[in-house]
MISE-816095 format. One line per field, with one value per residue: residue number from 0; x, y, z of N, C-alpha, C, O in turn. Coordinates in steps of 0.2 Angstrom, whole numbers, plus 2048, in hexadecimal, padded with zeros to 3 digits. Example, Ala and Ser with C-alpha at 12.3 -4.5 7.8 and 13.67 -1.06 7.14 Angstrom:
<nodes>
pos 0/1
n.east 842/840
n.north 7E4/7F5
n.up 827/823
ca.east 83E/844
ca.north 7EA/7FB
ca.up 827/824
c.east 842/840
c.north 7F0/800
c.up 827/827
o.east 847/843
o.north 7EF/806
o.up 82A/828
</nodes>
This chain:
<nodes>
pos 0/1/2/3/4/5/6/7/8/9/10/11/12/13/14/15/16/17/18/19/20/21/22/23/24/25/26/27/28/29/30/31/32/33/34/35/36/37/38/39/40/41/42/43/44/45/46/47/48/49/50/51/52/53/54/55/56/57/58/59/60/61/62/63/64/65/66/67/68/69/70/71/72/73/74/75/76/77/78/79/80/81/82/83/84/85/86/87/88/89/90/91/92/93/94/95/96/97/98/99/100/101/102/103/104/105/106/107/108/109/110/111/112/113/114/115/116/117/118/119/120/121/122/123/124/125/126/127/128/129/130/131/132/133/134/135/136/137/138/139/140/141/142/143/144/145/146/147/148/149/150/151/152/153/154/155/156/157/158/159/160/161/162/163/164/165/166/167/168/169/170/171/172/173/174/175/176/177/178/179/180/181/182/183/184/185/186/187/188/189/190/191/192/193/194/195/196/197/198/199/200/201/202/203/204/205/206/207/208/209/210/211/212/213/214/215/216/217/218/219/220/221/222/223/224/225/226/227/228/229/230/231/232/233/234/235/236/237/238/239/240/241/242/243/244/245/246/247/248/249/250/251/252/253/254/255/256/257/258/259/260/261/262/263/264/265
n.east 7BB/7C8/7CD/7D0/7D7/7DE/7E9/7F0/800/7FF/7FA/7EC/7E8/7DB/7CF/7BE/7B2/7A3/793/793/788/78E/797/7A7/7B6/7C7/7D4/7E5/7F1/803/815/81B/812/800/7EF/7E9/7EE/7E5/7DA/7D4/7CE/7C5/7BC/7B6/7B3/7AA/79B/79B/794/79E/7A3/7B1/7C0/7CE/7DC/7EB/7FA/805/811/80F/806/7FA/7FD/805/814/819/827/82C/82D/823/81D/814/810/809/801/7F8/7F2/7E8/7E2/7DC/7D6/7CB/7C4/7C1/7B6/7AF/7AC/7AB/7AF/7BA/7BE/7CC/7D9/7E8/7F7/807/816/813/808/80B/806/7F9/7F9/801/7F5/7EB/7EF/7F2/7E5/7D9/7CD/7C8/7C9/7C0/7C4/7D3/7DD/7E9/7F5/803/80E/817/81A/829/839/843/850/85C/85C/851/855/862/859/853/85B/863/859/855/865/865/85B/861/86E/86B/85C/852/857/858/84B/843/84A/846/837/839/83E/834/828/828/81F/817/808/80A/80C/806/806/811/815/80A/812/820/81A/816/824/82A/824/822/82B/83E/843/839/836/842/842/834/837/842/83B/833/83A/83F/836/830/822/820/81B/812/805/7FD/7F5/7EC/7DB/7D2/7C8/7D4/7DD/7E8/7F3/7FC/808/80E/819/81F/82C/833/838/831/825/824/827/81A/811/817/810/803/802/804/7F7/7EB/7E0/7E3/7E0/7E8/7EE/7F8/7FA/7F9/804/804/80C/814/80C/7FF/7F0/7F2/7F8/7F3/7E7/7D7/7D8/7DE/7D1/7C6/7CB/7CC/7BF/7B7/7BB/7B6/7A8/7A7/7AD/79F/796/799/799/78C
n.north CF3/CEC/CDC/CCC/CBF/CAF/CA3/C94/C9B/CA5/CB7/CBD/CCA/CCF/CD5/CDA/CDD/CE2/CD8/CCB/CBE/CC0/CBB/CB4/CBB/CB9/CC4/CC5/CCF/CD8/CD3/CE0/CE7/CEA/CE6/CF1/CF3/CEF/CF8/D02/CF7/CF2/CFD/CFC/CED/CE7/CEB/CE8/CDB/CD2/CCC/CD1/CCB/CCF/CCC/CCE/CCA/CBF/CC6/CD3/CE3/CE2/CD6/CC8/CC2/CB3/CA7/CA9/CAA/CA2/C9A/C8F/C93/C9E/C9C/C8F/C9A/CA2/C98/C95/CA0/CA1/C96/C9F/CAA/CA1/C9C/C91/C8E/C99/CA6/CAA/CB9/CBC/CC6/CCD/CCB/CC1/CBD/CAF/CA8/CA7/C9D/C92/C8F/C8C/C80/C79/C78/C74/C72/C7E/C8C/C91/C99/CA2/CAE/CB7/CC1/CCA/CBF/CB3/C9F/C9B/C9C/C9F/CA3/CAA/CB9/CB9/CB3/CBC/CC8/CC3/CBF/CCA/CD2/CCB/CCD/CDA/CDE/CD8/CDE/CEC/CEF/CFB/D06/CFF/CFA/D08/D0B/D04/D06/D13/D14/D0A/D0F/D1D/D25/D35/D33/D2A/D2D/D2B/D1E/D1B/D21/D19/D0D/D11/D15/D08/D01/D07/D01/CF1/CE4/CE3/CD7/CCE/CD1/CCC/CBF/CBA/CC0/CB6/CA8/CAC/CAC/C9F/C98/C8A/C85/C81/C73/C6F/C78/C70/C6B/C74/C77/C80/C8E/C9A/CA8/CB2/CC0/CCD/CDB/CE4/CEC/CE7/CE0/CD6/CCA/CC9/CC6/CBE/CB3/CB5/CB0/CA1/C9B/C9D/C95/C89/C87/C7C/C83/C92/CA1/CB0/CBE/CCE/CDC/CEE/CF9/CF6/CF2/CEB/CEE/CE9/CEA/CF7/CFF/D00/D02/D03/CF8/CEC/CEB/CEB/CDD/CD3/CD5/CD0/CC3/CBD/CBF/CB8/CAB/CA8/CA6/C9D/C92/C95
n.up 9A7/9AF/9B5/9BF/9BF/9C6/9C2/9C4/9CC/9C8/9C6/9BC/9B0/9A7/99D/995/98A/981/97E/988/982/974/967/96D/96D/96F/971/96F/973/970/973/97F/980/987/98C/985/979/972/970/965/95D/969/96A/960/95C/964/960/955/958/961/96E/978/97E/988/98C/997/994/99C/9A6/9A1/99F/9AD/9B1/9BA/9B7/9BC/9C0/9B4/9A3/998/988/988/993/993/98A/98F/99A/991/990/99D/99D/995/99B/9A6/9A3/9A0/991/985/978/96E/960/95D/95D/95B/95B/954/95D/967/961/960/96B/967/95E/964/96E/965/961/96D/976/96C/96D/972/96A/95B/950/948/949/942/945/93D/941/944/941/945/948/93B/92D/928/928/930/93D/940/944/94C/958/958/95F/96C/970/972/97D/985/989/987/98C/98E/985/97B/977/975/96A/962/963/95C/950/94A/94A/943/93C/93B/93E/948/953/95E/962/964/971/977/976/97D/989/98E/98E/998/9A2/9A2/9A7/9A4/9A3/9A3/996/98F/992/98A/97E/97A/97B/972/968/967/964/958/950/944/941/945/941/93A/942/944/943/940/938/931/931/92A/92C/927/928/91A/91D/927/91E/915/917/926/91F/918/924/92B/91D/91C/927/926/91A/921/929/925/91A/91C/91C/912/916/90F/916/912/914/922/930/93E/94D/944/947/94D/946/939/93B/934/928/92E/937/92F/927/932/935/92A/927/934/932/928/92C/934/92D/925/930/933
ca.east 7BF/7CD/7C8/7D6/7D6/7E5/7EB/7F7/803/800/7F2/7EC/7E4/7D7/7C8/7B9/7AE/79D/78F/794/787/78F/79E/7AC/7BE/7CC/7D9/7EB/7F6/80A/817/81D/809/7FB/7E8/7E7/7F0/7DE/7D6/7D1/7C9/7BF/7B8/7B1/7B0/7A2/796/79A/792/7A2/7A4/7B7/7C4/7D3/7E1/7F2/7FF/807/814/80C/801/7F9/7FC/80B/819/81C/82B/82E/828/822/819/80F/80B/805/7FC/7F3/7EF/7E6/7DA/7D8/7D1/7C5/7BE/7BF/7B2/7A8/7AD/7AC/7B4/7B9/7C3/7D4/7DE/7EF/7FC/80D/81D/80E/804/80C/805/7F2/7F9/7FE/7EC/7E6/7F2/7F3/7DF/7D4/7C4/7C5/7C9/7BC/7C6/7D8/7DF/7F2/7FA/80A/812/81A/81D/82D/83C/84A/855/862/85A/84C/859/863/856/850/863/864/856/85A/86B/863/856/865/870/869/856/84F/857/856/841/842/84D/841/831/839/840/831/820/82A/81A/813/803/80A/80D/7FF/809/818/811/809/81A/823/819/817/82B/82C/81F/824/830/83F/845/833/835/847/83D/831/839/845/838/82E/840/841/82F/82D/81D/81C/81A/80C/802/7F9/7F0/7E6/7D9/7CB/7CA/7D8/7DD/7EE/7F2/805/80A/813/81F/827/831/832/839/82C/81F/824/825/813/80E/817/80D/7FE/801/806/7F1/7E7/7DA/7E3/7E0/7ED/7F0/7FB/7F7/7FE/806/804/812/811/806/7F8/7EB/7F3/7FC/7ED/7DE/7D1/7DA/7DE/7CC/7C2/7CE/7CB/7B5/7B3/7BC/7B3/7A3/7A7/7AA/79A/790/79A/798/785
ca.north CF2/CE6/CD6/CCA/CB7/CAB/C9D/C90/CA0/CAC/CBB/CBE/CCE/CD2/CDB/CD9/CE1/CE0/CD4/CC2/CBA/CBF/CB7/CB5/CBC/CBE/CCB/CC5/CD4/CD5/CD5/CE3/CE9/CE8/CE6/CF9/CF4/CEE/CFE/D01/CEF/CF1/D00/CFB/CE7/CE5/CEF/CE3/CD4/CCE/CCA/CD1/CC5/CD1/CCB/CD2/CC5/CBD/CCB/CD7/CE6/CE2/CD0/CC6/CBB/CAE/CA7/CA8/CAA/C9B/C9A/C8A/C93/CA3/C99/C90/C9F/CA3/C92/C98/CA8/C9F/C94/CA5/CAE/C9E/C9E/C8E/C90/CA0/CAA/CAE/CBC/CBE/CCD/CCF/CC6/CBD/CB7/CA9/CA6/CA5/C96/C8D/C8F/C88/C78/C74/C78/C77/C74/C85/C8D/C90/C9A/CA4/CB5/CB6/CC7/CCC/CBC/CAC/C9C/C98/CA3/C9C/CA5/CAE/CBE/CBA/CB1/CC0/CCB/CC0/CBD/CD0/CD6/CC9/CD0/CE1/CDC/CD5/CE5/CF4/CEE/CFF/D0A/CFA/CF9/D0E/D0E/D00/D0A/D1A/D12/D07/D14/D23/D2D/D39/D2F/D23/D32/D29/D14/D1C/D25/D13/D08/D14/D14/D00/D01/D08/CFC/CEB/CE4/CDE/CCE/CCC/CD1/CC9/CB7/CB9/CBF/CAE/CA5/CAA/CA9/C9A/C93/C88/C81/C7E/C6D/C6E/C79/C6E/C69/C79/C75/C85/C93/C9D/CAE/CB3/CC4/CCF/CE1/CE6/CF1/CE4/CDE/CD1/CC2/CC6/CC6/CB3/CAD/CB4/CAA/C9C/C9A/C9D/C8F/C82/C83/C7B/C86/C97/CA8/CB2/CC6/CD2/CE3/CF1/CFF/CF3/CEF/CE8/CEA/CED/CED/D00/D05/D01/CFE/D00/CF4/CE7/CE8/CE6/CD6/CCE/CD4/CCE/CBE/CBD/CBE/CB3/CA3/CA9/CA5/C96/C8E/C93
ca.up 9AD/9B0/9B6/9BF/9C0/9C8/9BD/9C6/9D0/9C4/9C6/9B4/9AF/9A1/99B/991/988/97E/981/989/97D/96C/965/96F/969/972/96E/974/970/96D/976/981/97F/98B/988/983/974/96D/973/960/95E/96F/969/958/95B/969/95E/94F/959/963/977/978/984/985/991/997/990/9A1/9A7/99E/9A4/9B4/9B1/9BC/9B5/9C1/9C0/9AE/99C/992/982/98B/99A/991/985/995/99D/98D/990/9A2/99F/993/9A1/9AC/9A1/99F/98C/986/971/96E/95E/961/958/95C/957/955/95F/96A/95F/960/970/965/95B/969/971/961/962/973/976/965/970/976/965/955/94A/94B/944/944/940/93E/947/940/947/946/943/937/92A/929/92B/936/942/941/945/953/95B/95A/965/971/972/973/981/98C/989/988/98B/98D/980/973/976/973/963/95D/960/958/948/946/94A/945/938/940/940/94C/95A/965/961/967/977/97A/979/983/991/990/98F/99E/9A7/9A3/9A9/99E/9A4/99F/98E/98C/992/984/977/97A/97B/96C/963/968/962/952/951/93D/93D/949/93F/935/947/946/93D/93E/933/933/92D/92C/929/92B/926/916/91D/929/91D/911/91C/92B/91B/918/927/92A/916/91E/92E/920/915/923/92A/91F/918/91F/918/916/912/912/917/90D/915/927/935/944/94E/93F/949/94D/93D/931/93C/92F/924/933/93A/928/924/936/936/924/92B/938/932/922/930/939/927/923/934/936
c.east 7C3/7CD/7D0/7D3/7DE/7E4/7F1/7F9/804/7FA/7F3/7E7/7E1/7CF/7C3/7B5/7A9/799/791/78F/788/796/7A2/7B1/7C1/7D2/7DF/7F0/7FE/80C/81B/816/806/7F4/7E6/7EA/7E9/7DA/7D2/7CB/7C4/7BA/7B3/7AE/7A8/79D/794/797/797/7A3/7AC/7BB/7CA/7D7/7E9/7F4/804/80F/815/808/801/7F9/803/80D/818/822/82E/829/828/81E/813/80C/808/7FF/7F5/7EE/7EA/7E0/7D8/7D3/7CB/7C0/7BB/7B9/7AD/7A8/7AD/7B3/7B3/7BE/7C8/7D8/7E4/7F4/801/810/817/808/805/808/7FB/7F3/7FA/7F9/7E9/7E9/7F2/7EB/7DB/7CF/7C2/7C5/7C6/7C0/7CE/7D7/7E6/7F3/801/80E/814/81B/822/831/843/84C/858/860/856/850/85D/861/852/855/864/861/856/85E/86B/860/85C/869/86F/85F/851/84F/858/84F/842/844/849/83B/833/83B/839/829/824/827/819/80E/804/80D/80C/806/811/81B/810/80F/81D/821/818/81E/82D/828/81E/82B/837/843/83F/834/83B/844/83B/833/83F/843/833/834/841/83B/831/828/81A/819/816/804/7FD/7F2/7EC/7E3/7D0/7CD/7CE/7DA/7E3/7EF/7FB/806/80F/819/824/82B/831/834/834/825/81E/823/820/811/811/812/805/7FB/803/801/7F0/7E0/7DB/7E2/7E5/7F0/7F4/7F8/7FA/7FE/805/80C/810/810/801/7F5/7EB/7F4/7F8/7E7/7DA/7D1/7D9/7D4/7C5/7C6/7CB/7C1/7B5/7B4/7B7/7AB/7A0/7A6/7A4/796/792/797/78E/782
c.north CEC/CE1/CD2/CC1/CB4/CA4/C99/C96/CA5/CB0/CBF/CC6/CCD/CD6/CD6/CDD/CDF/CDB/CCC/CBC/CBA/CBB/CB8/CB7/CBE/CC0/CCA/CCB/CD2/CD6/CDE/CE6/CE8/CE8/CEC/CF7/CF3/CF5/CFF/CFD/CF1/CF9/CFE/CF1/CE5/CE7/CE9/CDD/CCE/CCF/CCA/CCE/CCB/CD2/CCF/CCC/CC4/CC1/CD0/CDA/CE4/CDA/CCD/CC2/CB4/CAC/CA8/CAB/CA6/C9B/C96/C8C/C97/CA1/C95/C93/CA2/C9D/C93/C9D/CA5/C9B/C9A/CA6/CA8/C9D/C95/C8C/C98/CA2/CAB/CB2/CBF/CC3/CCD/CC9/CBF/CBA/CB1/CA4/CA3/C9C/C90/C8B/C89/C83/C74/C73/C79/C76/C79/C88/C8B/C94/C9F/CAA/CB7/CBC/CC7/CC9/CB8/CA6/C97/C9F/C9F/CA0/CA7/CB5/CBD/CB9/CB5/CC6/CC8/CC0/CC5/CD4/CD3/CCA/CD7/CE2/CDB/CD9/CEB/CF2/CF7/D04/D05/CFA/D02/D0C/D0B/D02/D11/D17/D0D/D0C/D1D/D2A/D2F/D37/D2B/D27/D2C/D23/D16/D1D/D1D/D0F/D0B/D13/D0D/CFE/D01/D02/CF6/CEB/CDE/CDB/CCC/CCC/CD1/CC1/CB7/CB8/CB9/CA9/CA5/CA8/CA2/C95/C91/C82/C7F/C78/C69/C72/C79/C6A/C6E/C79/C78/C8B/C99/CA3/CB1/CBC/CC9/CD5/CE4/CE7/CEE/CE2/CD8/CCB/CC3/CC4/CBE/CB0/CAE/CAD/CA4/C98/C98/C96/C89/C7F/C83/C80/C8F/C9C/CAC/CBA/CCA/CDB/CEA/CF7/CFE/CF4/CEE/CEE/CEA/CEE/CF5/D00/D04/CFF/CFD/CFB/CED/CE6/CE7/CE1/CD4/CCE/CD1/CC6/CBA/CBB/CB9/CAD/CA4/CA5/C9E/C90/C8B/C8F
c.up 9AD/9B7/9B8/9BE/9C3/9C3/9C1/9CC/9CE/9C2/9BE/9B3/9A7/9A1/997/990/982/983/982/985/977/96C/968/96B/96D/96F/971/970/970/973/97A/982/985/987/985/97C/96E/96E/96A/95E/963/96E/965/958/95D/966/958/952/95B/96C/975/97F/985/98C/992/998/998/9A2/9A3/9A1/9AB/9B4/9B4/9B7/9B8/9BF/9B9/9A8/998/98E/985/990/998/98D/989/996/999/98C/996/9A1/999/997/9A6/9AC/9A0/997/988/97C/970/966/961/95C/95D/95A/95A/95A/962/969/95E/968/96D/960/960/96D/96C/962/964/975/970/967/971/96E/95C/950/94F/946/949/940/942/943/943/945/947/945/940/930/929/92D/930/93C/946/943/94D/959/95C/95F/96B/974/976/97A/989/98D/98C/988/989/983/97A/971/971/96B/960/959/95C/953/946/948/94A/942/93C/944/945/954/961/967/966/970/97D/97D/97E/987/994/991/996/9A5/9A6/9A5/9A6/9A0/9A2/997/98C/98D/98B/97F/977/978/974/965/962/964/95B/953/94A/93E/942/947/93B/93B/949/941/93E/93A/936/92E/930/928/92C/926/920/919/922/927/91A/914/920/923/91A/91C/927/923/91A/924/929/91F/91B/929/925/91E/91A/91B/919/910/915/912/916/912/91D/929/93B/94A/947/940/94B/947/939/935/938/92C/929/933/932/927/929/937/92E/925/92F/937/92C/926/934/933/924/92B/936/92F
o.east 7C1/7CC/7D6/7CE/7E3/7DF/7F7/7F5/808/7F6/7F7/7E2/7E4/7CC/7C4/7B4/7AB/79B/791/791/786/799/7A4/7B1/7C0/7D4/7E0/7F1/7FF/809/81E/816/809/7F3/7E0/7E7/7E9/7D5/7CD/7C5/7BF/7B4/7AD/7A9/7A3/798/78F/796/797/7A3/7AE/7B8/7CC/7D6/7EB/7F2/805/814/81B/805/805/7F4/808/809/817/823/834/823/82D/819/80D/807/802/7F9/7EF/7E8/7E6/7DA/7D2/7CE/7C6/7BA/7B6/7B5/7A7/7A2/7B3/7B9/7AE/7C3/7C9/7DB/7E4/7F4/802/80D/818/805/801/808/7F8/7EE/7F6/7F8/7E7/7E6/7F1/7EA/7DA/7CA/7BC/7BF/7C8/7BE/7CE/7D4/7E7/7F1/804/810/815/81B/822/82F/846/847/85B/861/856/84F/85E/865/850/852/865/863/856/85E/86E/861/85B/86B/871/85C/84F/84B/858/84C/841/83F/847/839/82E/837/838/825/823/829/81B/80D/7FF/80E/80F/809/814/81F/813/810/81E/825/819/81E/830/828/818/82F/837/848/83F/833/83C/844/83F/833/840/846/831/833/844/83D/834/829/815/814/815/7FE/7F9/7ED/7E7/7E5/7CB/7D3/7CD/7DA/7E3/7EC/7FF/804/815/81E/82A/830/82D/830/830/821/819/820/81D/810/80C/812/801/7F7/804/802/7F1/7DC/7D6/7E3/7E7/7F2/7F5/7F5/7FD/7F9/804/811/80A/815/7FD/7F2/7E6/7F0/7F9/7E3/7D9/7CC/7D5/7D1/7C0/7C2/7C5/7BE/7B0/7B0/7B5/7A8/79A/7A1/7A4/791/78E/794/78C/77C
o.north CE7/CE4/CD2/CBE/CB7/CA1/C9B/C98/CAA/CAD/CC1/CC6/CCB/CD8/CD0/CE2/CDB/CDA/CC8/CB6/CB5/CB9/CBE/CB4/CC4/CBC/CCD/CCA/CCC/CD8/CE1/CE9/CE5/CE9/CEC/CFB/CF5/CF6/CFC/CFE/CF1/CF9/CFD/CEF/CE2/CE5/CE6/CD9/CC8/CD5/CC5/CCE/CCB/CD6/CD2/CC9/CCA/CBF/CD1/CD6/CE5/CD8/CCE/CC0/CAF/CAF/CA7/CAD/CA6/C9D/C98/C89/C96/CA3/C96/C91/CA6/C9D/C93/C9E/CA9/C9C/C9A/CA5/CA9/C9C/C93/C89/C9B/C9F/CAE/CAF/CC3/CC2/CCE/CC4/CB9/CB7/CAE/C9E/C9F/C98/C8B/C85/C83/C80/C6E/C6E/C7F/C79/C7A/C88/C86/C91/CA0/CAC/CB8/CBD/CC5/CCB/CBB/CA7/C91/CA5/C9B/CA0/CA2/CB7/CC1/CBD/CB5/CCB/CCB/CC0/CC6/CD8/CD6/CCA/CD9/CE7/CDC/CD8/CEE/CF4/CF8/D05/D08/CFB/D02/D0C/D0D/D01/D15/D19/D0D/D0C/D22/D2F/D2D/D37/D28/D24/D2A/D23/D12/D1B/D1B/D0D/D08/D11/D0B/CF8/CFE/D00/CF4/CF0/CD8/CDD/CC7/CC7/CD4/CBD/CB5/CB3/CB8/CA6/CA0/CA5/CA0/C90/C95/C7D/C7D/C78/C63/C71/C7D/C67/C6E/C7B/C75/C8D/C9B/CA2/CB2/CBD/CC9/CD3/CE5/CE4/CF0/CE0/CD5/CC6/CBF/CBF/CB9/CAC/CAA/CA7/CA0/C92/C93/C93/C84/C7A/C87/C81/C93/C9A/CAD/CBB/CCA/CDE/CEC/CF9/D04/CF6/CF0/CF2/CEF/CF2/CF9/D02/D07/CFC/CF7/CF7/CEA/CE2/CE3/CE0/CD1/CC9/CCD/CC2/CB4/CB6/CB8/CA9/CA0/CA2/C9A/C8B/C86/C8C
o.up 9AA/9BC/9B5/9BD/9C1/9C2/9C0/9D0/9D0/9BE/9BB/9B7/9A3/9A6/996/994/97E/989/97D/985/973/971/968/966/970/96A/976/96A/971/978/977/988/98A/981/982/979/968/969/96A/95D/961/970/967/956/95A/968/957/94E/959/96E/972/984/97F/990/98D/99C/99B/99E/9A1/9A5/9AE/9B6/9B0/9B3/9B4/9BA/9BA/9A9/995/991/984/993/99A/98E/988/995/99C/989/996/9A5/998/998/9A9/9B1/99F/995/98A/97C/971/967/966/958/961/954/961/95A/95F/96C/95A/969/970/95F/961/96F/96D/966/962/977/96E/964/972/96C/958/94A/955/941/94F/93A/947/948/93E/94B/948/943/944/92D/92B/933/935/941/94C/945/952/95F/962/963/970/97A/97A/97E/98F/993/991/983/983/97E/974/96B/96B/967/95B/953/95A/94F/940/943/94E/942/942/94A/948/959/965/96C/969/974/982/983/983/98C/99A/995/999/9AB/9A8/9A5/9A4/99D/99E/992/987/988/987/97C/971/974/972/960/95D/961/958/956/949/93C/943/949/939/939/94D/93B/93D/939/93B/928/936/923/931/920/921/918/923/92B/91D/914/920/924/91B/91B/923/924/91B/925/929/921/918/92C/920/922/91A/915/91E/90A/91B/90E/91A/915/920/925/93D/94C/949/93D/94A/943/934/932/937/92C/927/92F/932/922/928/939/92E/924/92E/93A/92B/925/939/935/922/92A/938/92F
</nodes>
């Protein structure tokens, strides 16, 4: 059941699921997504020995904007809903354009956060092509928003297997609203936070999709190599999101993770 909370002017939605005595982890999904994008994960985690957190990203799903969208307000709203739940350190995995919102949690609060898991995100964007690739969907978003998201989801989930992934975006397409997800993606355009990445300083497991493409594959390795002590794979025959396009693969790298810092910690 979806659970709301107010943060500052802005009503926050999320979920949870399993038992509130196991290991906390929250699940921030991507952009243009809601908390259903974990549906997978909230199946199979809670069994493994985790207390699921899993919010809708601030004008996303049933969660307001308020006047804007900022990396620092989302990122906040993400240390509220740990006080909400009573949560005092929790896991945080991230995916896709929005995970850049789980690094800033670690940065700006590392009391709340015990370990991280970055998929298919970066945190910066700079080169030629990524720039160009960043500067294009912008362009696209402020244009033609609708039929640019569409041609995205049909050129990027277009096996057969990805029926259902297609189904999903589509109907999220139509039910955000896109001044929202022209904000965002500005804003996550905008983010560079390398050279604050050496302040996050719990085990961290970096992980990004072959098939996106050999520039997103670097930035991911560069976000890698710039925590100390990161772990960091690529996952064959992945794209973004990987939690969908390869679950088994995704969810054995982040439980083997997961219960690797449980054995180191205790």
């Amino acid at each position: 059941m979806t659970r709301s909370f107010t943060h500052g002017d802005v009503e926050l939605a999320y979920t949870v699921y399993g038992n509130p005595s196991d290991r906390p982890l929250v699940l921030v999904h991507g952009l243009g997504a809601d908390h259903a994008m974990w549906r997978p994960q909230c199946t199979r985690y809670p069994d493994e020995g985790y207390f699921l957190i899993v919010p809708d990203v601030r004008g996303h799903g049933e969660s307001d904007c308020g006047e804007g969208f900022a990396i620092d307000d989302a990122a906040a709203d993400l240390a509220a809903l740990l006080g909400e739940v009573g949560v005092e350190r929790a896991t945080v995995c991230g995916v896709s354009l929005v995970g850049v919102l789980s690094q800033r949690l670690a940065i700006d609060h590392p009391d709340l956060v015990d370990a991280l898991v970055l998929s298919d995100t970066f945190s910066g964007v700079h080169g030629a092509v990524a720039r160009l690739n960043a500067r294009g969907s912008e362009v696209g978003l402020s244009l033609l928003p609708g039929v640019f998201q569409w041609k995205i989801i049909e050129s990027h989930f277009n096996a057969p297997e990805h029926e259902q992934l297609r189904e999903y975006f589509r109907t999220m397409l139509f039910q955000t609203d896109p001044s929202v997800l022209k904000q965002a993606r500005r804003a996550i355009n905008r983010l560079d936070c390398r050279d604050e990445l050496d302040l996050i300083d719990v085990p961290t497991l970096v992980l990004v999709g072959q098939e996106n493409g050999k520039w997103f594959v670097e930035l991911a390795r560069e976000t890698a190599a710039g925590i100390d002590g990161a772990t960091f794979e690529v996952l064959a025959e992945g794209s973004d999101p990987s939690n969908l396009t390869v679950t088994p693969a995704f969810d054995d790298a982040v439980l083997t993770f997961l219960k690797n810092t449980e054995t180191a910690s205790g």
